[in-house]
C-alpha positions as CSV (number, residue, x, y, z in Angstrom):
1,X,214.1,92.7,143.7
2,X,217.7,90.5,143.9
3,X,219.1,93.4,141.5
4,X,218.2,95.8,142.6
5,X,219.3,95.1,146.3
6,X,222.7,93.7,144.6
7,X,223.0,97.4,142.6
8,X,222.8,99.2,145.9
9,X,225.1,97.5,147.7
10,X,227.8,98.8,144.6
11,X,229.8,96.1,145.6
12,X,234.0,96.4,145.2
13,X,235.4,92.8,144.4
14,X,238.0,93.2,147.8
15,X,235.2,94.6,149.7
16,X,234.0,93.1,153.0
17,X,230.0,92.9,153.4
18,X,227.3,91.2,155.4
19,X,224.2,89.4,154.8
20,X,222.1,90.4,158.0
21,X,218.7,87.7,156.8
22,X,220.6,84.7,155.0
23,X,217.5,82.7,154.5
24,X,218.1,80.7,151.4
25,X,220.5,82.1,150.3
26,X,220.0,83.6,147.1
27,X,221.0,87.3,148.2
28,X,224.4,86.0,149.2
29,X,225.2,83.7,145.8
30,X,224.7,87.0,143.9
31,X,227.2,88.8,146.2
32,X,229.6,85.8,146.1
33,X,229.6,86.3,142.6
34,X,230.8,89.7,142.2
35,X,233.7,89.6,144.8
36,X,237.2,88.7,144.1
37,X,239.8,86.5,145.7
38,X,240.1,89.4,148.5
39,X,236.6,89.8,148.6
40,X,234.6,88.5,152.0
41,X,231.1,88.3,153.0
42,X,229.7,87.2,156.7
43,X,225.6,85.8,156.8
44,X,223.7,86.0,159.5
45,X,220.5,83.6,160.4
46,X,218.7,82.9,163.7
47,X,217.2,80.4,161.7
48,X,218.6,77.0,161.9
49,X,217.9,75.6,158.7
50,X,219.4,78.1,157.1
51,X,222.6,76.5,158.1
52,X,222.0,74.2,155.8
53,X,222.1,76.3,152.5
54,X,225.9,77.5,153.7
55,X,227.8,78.5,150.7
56,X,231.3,76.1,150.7
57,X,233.9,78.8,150.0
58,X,237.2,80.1,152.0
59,X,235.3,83.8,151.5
60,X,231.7,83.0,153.2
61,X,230.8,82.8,157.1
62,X,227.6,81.7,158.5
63,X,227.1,82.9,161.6
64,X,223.6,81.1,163.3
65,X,222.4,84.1,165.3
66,X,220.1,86.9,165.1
67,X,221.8,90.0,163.6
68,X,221.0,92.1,166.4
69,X,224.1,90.5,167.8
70,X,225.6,91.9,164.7
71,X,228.8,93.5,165.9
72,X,229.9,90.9,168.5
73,X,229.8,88.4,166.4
74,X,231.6,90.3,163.5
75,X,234.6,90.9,166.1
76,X,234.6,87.3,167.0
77,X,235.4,87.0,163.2
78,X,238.1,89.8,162.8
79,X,235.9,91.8,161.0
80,X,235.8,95.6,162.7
81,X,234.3,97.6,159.8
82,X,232.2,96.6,156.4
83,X,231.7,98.0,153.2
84,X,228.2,97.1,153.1
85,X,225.1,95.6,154.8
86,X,221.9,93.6,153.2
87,X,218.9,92.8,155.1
88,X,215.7,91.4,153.7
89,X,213.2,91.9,156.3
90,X,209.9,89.5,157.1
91,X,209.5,85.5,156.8
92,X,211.5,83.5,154.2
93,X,209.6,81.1,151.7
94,X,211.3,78.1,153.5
95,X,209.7,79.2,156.9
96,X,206.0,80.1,154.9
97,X,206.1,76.5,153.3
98,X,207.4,74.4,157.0
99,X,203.5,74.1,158.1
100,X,204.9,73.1,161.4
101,X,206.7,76.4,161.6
102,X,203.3,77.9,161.8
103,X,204.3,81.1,159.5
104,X,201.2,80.1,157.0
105,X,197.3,80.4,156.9
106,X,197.6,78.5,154.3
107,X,198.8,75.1,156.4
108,X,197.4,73.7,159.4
109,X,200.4,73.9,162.5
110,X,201.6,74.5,165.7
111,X,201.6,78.0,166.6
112,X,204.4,78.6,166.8
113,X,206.1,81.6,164.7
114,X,209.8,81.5,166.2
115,X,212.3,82.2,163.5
116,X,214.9,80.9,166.6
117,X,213.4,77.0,167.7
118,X,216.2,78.0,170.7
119,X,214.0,80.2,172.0
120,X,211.0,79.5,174.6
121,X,208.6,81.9,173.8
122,X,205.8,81.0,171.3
123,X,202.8,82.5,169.3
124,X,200.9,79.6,171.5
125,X,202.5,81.0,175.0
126,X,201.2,84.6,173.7
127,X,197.6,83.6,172.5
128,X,196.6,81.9,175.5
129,X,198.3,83.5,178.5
130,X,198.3,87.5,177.5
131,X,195.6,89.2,178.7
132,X,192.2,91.1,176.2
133,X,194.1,94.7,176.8
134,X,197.7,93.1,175.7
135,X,196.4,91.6,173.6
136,X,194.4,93.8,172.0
137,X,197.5,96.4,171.7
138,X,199.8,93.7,170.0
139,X,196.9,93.6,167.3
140,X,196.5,97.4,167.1
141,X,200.1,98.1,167.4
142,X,202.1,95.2,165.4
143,X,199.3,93.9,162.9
144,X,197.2,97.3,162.8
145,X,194.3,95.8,162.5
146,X,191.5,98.0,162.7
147,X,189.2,95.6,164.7
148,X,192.0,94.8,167.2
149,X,189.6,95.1,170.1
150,X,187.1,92.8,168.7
151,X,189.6,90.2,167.5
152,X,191.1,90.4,171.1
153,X,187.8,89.6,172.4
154,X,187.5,86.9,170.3
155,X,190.3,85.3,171.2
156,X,189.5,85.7,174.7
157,X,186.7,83.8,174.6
158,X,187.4,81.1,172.2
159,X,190.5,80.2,174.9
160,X,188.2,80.0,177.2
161,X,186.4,76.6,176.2
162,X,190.2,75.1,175.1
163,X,193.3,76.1,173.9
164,X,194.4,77.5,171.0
165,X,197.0,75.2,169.7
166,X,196.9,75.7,166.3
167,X,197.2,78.1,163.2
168,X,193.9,76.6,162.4
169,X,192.2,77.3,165.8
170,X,193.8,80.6,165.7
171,X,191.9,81.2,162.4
172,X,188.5,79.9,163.9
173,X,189.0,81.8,166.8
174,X,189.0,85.0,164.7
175,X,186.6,83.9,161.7
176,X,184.0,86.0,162.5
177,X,185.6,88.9,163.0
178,X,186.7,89.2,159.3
179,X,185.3,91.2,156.9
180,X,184.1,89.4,153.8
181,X,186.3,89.5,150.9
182,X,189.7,90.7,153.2
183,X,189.8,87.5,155.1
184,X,193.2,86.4,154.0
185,X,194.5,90.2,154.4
186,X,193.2,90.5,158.1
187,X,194.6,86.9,159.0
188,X,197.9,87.7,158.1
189,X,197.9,91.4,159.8
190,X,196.5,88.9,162.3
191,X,199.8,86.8,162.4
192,X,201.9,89.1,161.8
193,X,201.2,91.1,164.8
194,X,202.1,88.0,167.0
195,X,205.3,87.4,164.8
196,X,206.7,90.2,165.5
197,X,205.9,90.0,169.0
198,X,207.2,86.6,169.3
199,X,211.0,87.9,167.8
200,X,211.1,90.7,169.2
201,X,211.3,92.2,164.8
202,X,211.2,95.9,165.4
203,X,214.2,95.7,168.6
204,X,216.2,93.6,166.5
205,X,215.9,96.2,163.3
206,X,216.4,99.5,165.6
207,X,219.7,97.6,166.8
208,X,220.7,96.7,163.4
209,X,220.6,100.9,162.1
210,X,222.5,102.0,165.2
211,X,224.7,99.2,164.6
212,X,225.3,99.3,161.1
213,X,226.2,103.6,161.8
214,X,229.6,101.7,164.1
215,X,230.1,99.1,161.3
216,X,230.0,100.6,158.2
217,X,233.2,102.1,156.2
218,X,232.5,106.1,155.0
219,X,231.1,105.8,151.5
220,X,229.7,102.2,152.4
221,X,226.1,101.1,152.3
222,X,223.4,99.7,153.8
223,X,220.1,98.2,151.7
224,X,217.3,97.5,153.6
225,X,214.0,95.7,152.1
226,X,211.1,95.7,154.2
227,X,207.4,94.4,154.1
228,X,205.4,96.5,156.3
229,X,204.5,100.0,157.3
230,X,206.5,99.3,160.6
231,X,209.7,98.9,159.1
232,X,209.6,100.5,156.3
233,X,208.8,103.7,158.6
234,X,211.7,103.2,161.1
235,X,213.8,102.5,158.0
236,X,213.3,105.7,156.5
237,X,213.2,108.4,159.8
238,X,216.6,106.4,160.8
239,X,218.2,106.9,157.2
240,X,217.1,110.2,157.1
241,X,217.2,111.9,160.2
242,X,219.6,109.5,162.4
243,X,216.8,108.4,164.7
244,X,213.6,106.6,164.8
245,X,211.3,109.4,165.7
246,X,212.5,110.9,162.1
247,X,213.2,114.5,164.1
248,X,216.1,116.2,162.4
249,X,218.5,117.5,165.1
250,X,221.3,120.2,164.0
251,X,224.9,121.1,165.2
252,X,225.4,125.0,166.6
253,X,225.9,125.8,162.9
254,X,223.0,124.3,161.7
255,X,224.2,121.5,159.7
256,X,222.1,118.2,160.1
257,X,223.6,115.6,162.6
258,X,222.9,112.8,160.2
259,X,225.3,109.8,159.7
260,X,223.8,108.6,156.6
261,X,223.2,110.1,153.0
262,X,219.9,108.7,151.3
263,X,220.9,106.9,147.8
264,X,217.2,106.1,147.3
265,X,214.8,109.4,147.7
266,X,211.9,107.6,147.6
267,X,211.2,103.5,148.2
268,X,211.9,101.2,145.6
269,X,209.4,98.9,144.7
270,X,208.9,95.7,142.6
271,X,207.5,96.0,138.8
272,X,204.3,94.9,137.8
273,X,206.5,91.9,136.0
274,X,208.0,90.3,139.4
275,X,205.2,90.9,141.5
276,X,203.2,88.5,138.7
277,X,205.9,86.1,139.6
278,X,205.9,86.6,143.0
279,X,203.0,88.0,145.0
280,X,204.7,88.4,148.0
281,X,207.2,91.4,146.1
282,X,204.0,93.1,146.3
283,X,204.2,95.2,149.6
284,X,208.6,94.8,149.8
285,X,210.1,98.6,150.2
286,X,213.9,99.0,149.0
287,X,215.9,101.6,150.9
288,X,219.6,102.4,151.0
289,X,221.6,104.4,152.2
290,X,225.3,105.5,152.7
291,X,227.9,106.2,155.2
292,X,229.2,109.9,155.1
């Protein structure tokens, strides 16, 4: 949905804006292209190979760091207050298709699941060292699986003859625990539970709303796309109430404390035509909102 996340950015040519998930850059080209000589925009990417898409012009910064660091960072660049914010939540196609990355069912690899390779912490460390109960809650909580127990158990015990070292072991480990004809959709609720575990997703998006509240210019936007139920929810309590719980709190007079003003009512999702092209448009919610 590249126009539709470019459309609720309403972008000014001179305007100053920030790519929180630079990934391969696609979002950021179609921003470059509608700002003017005064125009600047600042990418953020905790990945490392996403250094090496960097767009070559005076008006672009990458910064290589996870945009939970957001503000910091922007000071260390001069940059106080933007006129707009674009984060594309979830794994990019370059990290999906690096089997050694681990990201993918579909390819035999380490399991690993960092987006930062600086940090220690792996899907491996998590798999064989968390206990049934932990791990049983990572599944329920982050993958909501509704066999999280059992696929906990199984777990358990396949680690207990050797390690699980692999995406493909991970997938044994688990096989009989899935029901027949949703094996692919439990494997990645499966993965995606220790992915978001293993980055620390839903800390790093809570700090990106309260930040982007400090950041952003009155009248200037944020646009948020996320992939799952867990994001999408904190996304919309936070853009509608101010908070994560989504519990609307009111001044003496009654008026809602509420930084932001919903642009989108309801999610935006992808037509029946992109999500042919691409599958994975499928489950991506659009919000966006604005700065009173």
């Amino acid at each position: 949905m590249l126009n539709e996340c470019i459309e609720g950015l309403n972008l000014r040519p001179d305007g100053t804006y920030v790519d929180a998930t630079y990934g391969g850059g696609g979002h950021s080209r179609a921003i470059m292209s509608r700002l003017g000589v005064g125009g600047r925009l600042l990418a953020f990417d905790q990945d490392a190979d996403a250094a090496a898409n960097a767009i070559d012009d005076p008006r672009f910064t990458f910064v290589h760091e996870n945009f939970r660091h957001m503000k910091a960072f922007l000071r260390l660049n001069g940059v106080r207050k933007v006129d707009g914010i674009l984060a594309d939540l979830g794994v990019s196609s370059h990290q999906l298709d690096v089997a050694e990355r681990g990201f993918s069912t579909r390819y035999e690899g380490a399991l690993d699941l960092r987006m930062d390779q600086r940090q220690e912490l792996t899907a491996r460390d998590i798999v064989n060292s968390a206990d049934e109960k932990e791990l049983c809650r990572l599944f329920r909580l982050y993958g909501e699986l509704p066999n999280a127990y059992q696929m906990a158990k199984a777990v358990v015990a396949a680690r207990a003859n050797r390690a699980i070292e692999t995406t493909t072991d991970l997938c044994e480990a688990v096989r009989r625990q899935l029901p027949r004809g949703l094996e692919n959709k439990y494997l990645a609720m499966l993965f995606q539970a220790l992915r978001v575990e293993v980055n620390g997703e839903l800390d790093a998006l809570q700090a990106l709303l309260k930040q982007a509240v400090e950041l952003l210019q009155p009248g200037g936007r944020i646009v948020v796309m996320s992939y799952h139920s867990l994001e999408d929810r904190l996304v919309k309590n936070f853009f509608k109430t101010g908070n994560f719980e989504g519990v609307l709190e009111k001044d003496f007079y009654g008026n809602p404390l509420v930084p932001l003003k919903m642009v989108t009512r309801k999610a935006v999702t992808a037509s029946d035509d992109e999500v042919e092209r691409n599958s994975r448009a499928r489950s991506a919610k659009l919000r966006v909102a604005e700065m009173k």
